[in-house]
C-alpha positions in Angstrom: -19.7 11.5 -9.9 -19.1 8.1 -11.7 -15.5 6.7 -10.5 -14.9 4.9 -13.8 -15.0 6.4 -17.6 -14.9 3.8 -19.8 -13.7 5.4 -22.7 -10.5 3.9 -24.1 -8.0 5.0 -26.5 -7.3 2.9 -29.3 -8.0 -0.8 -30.1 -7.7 -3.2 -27.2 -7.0 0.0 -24.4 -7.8 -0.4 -20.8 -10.2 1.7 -19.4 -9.1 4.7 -18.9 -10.3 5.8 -14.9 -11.1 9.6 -13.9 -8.4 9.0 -11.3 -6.0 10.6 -14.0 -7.9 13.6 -14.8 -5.6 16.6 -14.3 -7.9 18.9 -12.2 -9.0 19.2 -8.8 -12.3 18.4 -7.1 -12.1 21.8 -4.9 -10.4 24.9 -5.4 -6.8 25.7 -5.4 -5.6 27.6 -2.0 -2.4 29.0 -1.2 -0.7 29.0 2.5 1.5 31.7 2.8 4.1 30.6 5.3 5.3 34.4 6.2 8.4 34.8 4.8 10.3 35.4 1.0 11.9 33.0 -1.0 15.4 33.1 -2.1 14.4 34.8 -5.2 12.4 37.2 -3.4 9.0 36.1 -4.2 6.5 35.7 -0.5 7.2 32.0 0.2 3.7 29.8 -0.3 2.7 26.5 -1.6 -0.9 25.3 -3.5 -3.2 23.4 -1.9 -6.8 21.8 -2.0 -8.9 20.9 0.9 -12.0 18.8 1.4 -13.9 19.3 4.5 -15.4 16.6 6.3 -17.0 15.6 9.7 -15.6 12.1 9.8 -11.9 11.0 11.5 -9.2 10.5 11.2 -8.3 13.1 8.2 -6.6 12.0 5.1 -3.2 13.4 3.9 -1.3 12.8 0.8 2.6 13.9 0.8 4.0 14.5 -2.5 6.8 12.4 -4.1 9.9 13.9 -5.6 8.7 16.3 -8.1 5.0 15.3 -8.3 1.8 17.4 -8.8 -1.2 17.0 -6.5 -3.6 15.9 -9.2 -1.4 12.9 -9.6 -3.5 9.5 -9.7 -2.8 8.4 -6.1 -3.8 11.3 -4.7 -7.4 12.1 -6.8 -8.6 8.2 -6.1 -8.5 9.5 -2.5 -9.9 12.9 -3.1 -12.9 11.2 -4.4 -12.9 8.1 -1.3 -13.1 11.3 0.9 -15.5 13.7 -0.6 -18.2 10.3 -1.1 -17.1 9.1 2.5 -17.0 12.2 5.3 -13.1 12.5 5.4 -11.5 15.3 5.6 -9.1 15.1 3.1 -5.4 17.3 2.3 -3.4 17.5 -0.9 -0.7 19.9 -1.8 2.3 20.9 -4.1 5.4 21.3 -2.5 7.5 24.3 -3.8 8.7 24.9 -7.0 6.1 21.9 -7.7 3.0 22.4 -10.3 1.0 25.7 -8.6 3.5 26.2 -5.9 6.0 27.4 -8.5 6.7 31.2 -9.0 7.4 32.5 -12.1 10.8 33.5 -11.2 12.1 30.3 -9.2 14.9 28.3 -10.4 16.0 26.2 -7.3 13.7 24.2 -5.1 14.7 23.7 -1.5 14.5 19.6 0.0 13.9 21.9 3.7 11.2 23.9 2.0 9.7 20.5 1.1 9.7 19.4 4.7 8.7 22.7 5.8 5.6 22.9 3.5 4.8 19.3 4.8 5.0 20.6 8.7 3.1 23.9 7.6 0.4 21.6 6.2 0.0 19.0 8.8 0.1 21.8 11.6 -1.7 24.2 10.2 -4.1 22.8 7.3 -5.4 19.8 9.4 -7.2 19.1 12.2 -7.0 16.1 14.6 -4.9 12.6 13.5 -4.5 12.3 9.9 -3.4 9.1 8.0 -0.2 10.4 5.6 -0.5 8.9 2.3 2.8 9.2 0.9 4.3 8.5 -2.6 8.3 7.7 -3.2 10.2 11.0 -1.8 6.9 11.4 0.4 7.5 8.5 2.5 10.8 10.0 3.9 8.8 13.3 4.1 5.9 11.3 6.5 8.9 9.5 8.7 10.0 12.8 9.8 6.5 14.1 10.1 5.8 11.1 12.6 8.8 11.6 14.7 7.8 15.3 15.3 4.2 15.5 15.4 3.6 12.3 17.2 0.2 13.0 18.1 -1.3 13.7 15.1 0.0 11.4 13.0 -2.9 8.3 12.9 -0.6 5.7 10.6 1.0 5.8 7.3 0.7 4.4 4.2 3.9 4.3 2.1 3.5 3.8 -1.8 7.2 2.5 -3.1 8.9 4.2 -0.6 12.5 6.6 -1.4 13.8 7.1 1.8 17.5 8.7 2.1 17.3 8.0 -1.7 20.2 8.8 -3.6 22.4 9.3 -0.6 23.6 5.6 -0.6 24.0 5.4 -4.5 25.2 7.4 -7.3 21.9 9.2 -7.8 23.4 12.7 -8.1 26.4 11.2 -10.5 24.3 9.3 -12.9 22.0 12.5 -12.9 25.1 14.5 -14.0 26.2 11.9 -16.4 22.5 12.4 -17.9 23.3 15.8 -19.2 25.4 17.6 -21.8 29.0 18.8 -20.8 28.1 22.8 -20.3 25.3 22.1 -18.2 27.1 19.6 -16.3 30.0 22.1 -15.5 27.3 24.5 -14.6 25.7 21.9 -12.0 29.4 21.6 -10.7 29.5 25.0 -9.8 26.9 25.2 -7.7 24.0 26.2 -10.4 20.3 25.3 -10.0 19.5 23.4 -13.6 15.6 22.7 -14.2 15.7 19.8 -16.9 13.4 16.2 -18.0 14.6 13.4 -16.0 14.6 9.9 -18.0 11.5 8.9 -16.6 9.9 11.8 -18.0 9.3 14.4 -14.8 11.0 17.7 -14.7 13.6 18.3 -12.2 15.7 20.8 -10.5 19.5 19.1 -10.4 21.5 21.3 -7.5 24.3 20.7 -5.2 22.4 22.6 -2.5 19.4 20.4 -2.7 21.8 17.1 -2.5 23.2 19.0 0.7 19.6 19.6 2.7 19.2 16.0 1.3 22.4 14.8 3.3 21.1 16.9 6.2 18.2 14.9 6.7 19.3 11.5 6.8 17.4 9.2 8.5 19.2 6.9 10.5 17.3 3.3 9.8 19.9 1.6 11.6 18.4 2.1 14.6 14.8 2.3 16.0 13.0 5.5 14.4 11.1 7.6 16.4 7.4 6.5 14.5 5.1 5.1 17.3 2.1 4.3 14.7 1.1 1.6 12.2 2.5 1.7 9.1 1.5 0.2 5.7 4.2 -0.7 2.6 3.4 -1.3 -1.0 6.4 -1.8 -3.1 6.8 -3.9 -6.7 10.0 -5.7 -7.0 10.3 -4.6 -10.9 11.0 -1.2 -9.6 13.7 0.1 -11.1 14.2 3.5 -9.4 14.5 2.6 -5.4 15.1 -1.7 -4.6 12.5 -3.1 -2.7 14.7 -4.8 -0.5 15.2 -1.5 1.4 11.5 -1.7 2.3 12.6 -4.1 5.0 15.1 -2.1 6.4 11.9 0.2 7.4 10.1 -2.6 8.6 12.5 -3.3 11.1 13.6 0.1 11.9 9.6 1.3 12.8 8.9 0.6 16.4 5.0 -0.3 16.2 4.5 -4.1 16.1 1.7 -3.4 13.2 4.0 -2.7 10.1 3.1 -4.8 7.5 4.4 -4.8 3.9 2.5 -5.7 0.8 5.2 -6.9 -1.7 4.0 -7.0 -5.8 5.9 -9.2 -8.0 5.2 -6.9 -10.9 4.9 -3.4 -11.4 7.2 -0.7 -11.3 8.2 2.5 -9.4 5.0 4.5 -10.0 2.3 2.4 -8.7 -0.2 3.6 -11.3 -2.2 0.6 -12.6 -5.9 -0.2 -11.7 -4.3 -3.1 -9.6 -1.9 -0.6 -7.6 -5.3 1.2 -7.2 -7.3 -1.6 -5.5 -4.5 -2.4 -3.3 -3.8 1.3 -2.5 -7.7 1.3 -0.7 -7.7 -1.9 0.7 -4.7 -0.9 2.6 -6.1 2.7 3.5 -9.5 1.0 4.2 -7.6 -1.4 7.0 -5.9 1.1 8.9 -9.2 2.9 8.9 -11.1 -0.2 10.2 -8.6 -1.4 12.6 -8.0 1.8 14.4 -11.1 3.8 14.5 -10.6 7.1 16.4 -13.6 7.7 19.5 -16.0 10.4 18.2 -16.1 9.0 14.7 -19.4 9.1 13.1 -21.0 6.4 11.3 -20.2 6.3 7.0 -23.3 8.3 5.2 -25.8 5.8 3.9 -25.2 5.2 0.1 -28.7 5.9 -1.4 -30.2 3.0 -3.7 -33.7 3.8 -5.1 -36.5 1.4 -5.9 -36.0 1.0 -9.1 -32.0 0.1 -9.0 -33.0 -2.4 -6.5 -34.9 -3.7 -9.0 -32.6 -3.4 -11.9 -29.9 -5.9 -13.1 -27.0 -6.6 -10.6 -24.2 -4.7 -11.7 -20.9 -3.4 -10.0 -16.5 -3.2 -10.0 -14.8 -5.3 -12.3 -14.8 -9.7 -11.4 -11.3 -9.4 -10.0 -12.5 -7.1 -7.2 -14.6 -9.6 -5.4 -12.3 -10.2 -3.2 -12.0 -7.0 -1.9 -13.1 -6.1 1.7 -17.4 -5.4 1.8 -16.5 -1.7 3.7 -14.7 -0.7 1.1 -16.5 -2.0 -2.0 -19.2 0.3 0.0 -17.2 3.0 0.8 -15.2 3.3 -2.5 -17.4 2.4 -5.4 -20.6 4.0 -3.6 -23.7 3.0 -5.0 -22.0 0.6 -7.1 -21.1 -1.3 -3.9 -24.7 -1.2 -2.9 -26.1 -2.4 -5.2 -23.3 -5.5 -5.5 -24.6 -6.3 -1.9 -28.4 -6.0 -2.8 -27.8 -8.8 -5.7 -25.5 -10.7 -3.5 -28.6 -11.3 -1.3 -30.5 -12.0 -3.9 -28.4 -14.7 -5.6 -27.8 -12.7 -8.6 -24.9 -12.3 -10.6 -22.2 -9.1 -11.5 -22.1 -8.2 -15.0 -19.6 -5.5 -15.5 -19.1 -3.1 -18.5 -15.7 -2.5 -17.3 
């Protein structure tokens, strides 16, 4: 499967890549996690899987609100199905596939719970927890309580304990017309589209279970692996500045944070890409776990040897030779084969 579609929309588009597609690359699964929901409904969440051989496994934990065939995740899905990784994705409840036809409210504990039920029971071995916004909060308390299985994390624009030091909830509230305000106020579950274009569930109870799991970054947190941070200072929806609260607060001496000077909350640009997989690609280098077999070969036949040197876009160059392998495939290859033949990269990108 080609990584790249070059199709654009309109005069003068970007590329547009297949990382946005809105479909899977395996099935949809559901874990049931033995037990109904508040409106009665058995309690489960969607999921897709790709098997692999290679370790550690690859998880990606959901942001606030945010579907598993988001961007972020499916660049990944594809890293892992070319590359041997096991690989995890899921909707949390009330989320995209995990919601019921019934369900009004969504539950931040469910959220965490879903996360456990996945790690514990959908993985195998350490996994590296990608994690997106609300997702990083979600992976800090997934460290602390499965220590063992946690390989690293990689936080993209981290949102931990947001809203509980601002007036998230208010300026929510303020968002909305007067009834449903009043009907927020007294203690209903409202499902409406946020500013930023996502729909949400607005509750007291979920601000609550928010409350409830505060964690406390004035003081050492209970994470004992390496940690990656990519933040843009133009995001508007958590400061970046709180990024280094977590970098002090993580125990393990290899937290680094990749700071963009542009860019905003979502991380959703070719650029966010590139630096998303270098970031991945280091923790994978730099802590390889014993029993790890070798990355499949990436098959080049005669004739592409022979054919003009192509590959990624010019600005990629600079990119780690692994990864240009691992991600890009055959592309990567071939870069290398014309590289050692003096030639040049001519891209249609």
């Amino acid at each position: 499967m080609s990584s790249v579609d070059t199709t654009t929309s309109g005069s003068g588009a970007a590329p547009k890549t297949s990382y946005f597609r809105k479909h899977n690359l395996s099935p949809t699964q559901y874990a049931y996690l033995g037990r109904l929901h508040r409106d009665g409904e058995p309690r489960r969440f969607a999921y897709c899987r790709i098997e692999g051989t290679r370790r550690p496994g690859i998880m990606y934990v959901p942001g606030y609100f945010s579907k598993m065939y988001i961007a972020k995740a499916n660049i990944i899905e594809e890293f892992c199905l070319r590359n041997g990784y096991p690989f995890l994705k899921y909707d949390a409840e009330g989320i995209g596939e995990s919601r019921t036809t019934q369900q009004r409210e969504v539950s931040f504990s469910a959220w965490f719970e879903d996360a456990c039920h996945a790690l514990e029971h959908l993985t195998t071995g350490p996994q590296i927890l990608v994690s997106s916004s609300n997702g990083a909060w979600m992976s800090l308390m997934l460290a602390a309580k499965y220590p063992e299985r946690v390989h690293s994390i990689l936080m993209l624009a981290p949102a931990v304990n947001h809203g509980l030091d601002d007036d998230l909830f208010e300026t929510l509230l303020q968002s909305l017309d007067p009834e449903t305000q009043a009907r927020v106020e007294a203690g209903e579950a409202v499902r409406f589209k946020a500013n930023w274009g996502v729909e949400v569930t607005c509750s007291k109870r979920f601000l609550q279970e928010m409350k409830d799991h505060r964690i406390d970054i004035d003081k050492p947190l209970g994470v004992q692996c390496p940690v990656r941070i990519i933040h843009a200072m133009e995001d508007d929806s958590v400061h970046w500045e709180n990024c280094l609260d977590l970098v002090r607060a993580v125990p393990h001496n290899d937290v680094r944070l990749y700071l963009k000077k542009r860019g905003n909350h979502r991380l959703m640009t070719e650029e966010d890409f590139h630096l998303q997989m270098v970031a991945l690609q280091e923790l994978l280098d730099k802590y390889p776990v014993p029993g790890d077999l070798p990355p499949p070969p990436a098959p080049v036949s005669k004739e592409e040897e022979k054919a003009p040197a192509s590959g990624p876009p010019r600005e990629m160059a600079a990119l780690p030779q692994s990864l240009m392998q691992n991600l890009f495939g055959e592309m990567g290859k071939r870069r290398s084969i014309a590289n050692k033949k003096g030639g040049t990269l001519k891209s249609k990108l």
